[in-house]
PyMOL CGO cylinders between C-alpha atoms (Angstrom):
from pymol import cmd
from pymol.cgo import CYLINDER

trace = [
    CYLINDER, -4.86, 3.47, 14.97, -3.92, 0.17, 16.76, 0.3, 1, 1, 1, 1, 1, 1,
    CYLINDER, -3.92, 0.17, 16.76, -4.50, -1.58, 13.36, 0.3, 1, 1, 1, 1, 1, 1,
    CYLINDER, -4.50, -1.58, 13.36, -2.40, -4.46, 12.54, 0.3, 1, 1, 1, 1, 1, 1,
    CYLINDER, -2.40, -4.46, 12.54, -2.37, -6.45, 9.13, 0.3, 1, 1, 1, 1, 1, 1,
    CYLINDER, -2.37, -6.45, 9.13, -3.73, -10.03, 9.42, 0.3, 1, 1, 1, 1, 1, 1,
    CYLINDER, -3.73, -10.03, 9.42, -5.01, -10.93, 6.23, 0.3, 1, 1, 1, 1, 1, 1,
    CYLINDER, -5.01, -10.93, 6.23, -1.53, -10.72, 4.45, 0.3, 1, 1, 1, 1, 1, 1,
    CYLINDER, -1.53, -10.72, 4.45, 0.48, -12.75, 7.09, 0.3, 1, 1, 1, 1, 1, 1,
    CYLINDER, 0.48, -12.75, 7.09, -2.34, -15.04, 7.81, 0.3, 1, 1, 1, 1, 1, 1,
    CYLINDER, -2.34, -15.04, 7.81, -3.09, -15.85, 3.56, 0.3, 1, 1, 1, 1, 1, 1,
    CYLINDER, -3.09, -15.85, 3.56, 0.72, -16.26, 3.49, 0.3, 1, 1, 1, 1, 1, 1,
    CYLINDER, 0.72, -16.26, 3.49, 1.38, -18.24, 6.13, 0.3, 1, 1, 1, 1, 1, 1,
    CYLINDER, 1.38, -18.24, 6.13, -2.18, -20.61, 5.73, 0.3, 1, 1, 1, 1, 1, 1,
    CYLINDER, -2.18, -20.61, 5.73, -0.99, -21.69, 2.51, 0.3, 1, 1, 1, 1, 1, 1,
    CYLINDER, -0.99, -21.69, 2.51, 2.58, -23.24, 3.72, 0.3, 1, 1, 1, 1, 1, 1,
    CYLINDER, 2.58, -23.24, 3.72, 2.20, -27.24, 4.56, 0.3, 1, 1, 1, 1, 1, 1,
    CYLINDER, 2.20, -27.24, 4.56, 2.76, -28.18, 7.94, 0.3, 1, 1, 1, 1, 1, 1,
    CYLINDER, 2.76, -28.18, 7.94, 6.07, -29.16, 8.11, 0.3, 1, 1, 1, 1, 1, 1,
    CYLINDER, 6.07, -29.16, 8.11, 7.26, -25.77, 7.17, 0.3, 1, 1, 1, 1, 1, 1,
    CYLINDER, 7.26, -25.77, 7.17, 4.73, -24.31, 9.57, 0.3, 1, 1, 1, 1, 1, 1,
    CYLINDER, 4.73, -24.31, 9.57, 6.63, -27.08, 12.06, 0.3, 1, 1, 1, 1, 1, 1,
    CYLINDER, 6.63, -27.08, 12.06, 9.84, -25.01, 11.27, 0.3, 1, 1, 1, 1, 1, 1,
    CYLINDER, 9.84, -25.01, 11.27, 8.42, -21.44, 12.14, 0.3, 1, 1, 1, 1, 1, 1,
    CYLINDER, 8.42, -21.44, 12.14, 8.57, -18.50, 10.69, 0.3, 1, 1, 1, 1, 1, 1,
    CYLINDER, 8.57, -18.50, 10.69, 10.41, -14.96, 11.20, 0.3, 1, 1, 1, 1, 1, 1,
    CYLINDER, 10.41, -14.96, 11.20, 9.82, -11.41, 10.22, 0.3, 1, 1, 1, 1, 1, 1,
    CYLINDER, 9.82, -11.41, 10.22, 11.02, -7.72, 10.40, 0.3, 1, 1, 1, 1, 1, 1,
    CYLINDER, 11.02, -7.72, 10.40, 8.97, -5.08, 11.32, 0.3, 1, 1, 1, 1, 1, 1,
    CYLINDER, 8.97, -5.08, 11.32, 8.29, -1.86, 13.04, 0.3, 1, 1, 1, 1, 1, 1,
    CYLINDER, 8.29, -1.86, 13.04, 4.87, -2.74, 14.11, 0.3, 1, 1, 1, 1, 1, 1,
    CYLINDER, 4.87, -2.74, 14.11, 2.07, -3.68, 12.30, 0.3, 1, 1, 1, 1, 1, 1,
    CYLINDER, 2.07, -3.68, 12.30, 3.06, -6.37, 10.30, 0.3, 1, 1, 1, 1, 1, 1,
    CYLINDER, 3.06, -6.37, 10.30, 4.77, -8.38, 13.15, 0.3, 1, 1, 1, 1, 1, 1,
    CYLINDER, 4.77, -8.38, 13.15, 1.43, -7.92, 15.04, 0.3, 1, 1, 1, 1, 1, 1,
    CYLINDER, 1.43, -7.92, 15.04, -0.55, -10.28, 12.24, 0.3, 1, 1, 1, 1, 1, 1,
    CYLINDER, -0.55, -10.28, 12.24, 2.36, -12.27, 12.15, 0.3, 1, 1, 1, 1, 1, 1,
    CYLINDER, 2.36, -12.27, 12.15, 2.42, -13.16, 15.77, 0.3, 1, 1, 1, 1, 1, 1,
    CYLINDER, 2.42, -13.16, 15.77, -1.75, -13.45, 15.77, 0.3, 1, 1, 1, 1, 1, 1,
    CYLINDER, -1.75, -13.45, 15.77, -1.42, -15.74, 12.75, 0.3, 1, 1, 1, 1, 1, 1,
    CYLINDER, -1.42, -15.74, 12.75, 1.30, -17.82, 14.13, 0.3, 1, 1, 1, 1, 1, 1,
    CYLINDER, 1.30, -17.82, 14.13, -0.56, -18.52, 17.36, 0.3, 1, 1, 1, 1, 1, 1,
    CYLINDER, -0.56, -18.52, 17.36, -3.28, -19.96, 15.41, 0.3, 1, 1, 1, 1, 1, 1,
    CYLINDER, -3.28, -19.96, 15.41, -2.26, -21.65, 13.13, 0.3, 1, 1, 1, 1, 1, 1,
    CYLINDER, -2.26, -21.65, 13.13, -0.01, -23.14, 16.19, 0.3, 1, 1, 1, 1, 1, 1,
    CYLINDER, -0.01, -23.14, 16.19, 3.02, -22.06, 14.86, 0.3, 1, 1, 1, 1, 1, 1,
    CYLINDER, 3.02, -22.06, 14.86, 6.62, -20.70, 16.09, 0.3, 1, 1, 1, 1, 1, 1,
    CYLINDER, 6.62, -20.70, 16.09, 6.78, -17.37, 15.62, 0.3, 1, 1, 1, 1, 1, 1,
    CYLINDER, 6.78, -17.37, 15.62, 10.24, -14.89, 15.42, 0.3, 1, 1, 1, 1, 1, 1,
    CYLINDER, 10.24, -14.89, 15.42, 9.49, -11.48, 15.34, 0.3, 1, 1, 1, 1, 1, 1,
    CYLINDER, 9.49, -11.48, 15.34, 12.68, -8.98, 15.02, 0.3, 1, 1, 1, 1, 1, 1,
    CYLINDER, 12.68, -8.98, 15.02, 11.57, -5.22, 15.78, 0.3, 1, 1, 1, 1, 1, 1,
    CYLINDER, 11.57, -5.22, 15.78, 13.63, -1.92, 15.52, 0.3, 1, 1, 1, 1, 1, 1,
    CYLINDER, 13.63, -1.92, 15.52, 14.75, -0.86, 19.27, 0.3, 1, 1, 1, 1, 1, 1,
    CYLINDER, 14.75, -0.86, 19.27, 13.04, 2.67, 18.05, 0.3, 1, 1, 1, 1, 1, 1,
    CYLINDER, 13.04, 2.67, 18.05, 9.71, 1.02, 17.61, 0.3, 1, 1, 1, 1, 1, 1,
    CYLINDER, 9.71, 1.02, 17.61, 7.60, 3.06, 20.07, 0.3, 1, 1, 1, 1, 1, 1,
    CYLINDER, 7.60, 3.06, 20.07, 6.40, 1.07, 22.95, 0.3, 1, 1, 1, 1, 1, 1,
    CYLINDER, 6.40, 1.07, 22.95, 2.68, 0.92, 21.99, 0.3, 1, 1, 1, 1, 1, 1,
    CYLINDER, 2.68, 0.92, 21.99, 3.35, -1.44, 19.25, 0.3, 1, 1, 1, 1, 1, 1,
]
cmd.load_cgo(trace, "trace")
């Protein structure tokens, strides 16, 4: 359904200072959940890892 989840990642990740936003962040996921992380990351202007399964299909 091309939904991703935002508000988890983005309350998380608002709420660290900015030095440990400085540092980055990482995550595991199949999909979804890396998809807020990377929108979250990009603005709050922070590095962003994002480790996915080589069997995630290609539309995430």
């Amino acid at each position: 359904v091309f939904s991703f989840k935002l508000r988890g990642a983005y309350n998380m990740m608002a709420g660290l200072s900015r030095e440990q936003l400085d540092r980055g962040v990482i995550c595991s996921s199949a999909g979804n959940h890396a998809q807020g992380v990377a929108l979250a990351a990009q603005r709050l202007n922070c590095h962003a890892v994002i480790v996915m399964p080589v069997t995630t299909p290609e539309i995430k």
